[in-house]
N, C-alpha and C positions, 0 to 999 in steps of 0.2 A: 465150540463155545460152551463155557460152564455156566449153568444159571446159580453155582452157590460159591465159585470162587471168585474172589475180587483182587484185582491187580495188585502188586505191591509197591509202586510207584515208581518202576524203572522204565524203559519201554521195550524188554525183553517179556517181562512179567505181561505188560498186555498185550504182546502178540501172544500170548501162550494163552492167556484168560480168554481175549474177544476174539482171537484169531488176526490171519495175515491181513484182511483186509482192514482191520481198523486203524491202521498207520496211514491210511490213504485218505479219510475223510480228511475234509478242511473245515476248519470254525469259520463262520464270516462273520467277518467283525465288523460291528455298526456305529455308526458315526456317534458323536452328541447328540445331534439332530434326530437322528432314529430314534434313540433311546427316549429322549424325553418326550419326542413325537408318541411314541407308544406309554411311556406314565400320561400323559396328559389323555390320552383313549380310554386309558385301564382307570382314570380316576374321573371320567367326563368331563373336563374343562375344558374340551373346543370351545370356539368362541361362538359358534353360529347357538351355543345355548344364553340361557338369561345370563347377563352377565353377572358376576360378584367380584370379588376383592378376589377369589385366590386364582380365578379364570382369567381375570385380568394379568394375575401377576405370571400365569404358564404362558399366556400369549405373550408378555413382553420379553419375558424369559426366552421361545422361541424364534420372537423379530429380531432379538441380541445373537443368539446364537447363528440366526442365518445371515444375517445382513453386517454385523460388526464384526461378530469372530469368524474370521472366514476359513480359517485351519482348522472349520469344526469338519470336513466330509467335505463328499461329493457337491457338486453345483446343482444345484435344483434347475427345473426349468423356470422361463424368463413367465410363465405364468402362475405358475408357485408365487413370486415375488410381487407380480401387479395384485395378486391377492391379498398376500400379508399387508403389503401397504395400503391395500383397497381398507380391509379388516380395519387397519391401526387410526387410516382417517376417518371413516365412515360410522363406526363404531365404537372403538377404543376411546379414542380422544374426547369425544362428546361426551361418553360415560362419566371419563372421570372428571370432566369440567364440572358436571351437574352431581356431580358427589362430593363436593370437596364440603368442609365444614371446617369453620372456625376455630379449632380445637388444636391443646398441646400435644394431645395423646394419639401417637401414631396407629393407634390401633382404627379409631375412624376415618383413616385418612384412606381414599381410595389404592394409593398406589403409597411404594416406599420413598424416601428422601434418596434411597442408593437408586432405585428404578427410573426416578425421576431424573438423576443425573447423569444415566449409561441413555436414557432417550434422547434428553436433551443434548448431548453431544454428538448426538447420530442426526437427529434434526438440524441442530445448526449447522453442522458438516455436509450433510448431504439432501435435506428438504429446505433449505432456509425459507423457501415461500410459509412453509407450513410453522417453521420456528415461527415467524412474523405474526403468527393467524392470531386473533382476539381469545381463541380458546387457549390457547397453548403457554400464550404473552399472562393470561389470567392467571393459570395452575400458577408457572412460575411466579405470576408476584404474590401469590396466595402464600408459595414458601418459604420465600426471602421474606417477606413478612413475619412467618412462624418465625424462623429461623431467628429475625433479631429480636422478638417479642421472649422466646427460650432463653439469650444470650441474656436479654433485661434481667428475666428473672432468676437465671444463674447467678450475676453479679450483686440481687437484692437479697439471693439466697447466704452469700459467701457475706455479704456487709454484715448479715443479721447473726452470722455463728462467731464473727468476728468480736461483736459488738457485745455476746453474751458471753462470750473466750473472757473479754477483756474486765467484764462484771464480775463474773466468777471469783475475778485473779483478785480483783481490787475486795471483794467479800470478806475472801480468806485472807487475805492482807487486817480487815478491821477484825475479824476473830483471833485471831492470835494474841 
């Protein structure tokens, strides 16, 4: 093995650089689940820390990955999973009931409007008790509320460029 020649990208070239045996090793290739398993360690967002908004968003991120997408990897163990769900009602959920606010600006809002609707379809599908629960039943009417309170103001925003469109025209119409 040479320590100053580098292969040339065929795989004669690095039998000749690293020797015979390096056509032997195998990569092991890691699921989703690993991967972001391992960002979420490298960047501290387990959940068993305080929670925030972007801790929240790696945990939902990983109950989607394991429980919804299921072409993500291997099968975890069956207590891997009473955990994640342990996590998502014990924790998760109460969080973000007791964070939500008022507000148009998605930036306060504990979770996302897309995060909100890849849980909520995994609840209704598959925890309905917990779809039903007072916390759960809250968030969502907290958003379908944003959501038509946003629609309001989009429709008074479009009346109002409408309305100055149509001043303008009628302006330059009396100038001429």
């Amino acid at each position: 093995m040479s320590k100053t020649r580098r292969p040339l990208g065929s795989l004669s070239s690095v039998v000749n650089v690293y020797g015979e045996g390096s056509l032997e090793r195998r990569v092991m290739e890691t699921t989703p689940i690993e991967r972001h398993t391992r960002r979420m360690y490298q960047r501290r967002e387990e959940a068993w820390r305080t929670l925030n908004r972007q801790r929240v968003a790696a945990f939902l991120r990983l109950f989607i990955l394991c429980f919804v997408e299921t072409e993500n990897g291997h099968r975890l163990q069956p207590l891997t999973y009473r955990m994640l769900r342990k996590t998502l009602l014990k924790r998760i959920l109460p969080w973000i009931h007791n964070r939500f606010v008022f507000t148009m600006d998605e930036m306060y809002w504990p979770i996302t409007l897309q995060q909100f609707r890849e849980l909520d379809q995994y609840l209704a599908d598959h925890l309905p008790i917990v779809h039903r629960d007072d916390d759960w039943a809250a968030i969502g009417y907290f958003l379908i509320e944003v959501l038509c309170e946003r629609e309001k103001w989009q429709r008074i925003e479009k009346l109002e460029r409408e309305a100055t469109e149509a001043y303008e025209r009628c302006m330059a119409r009396l100038n001429r």
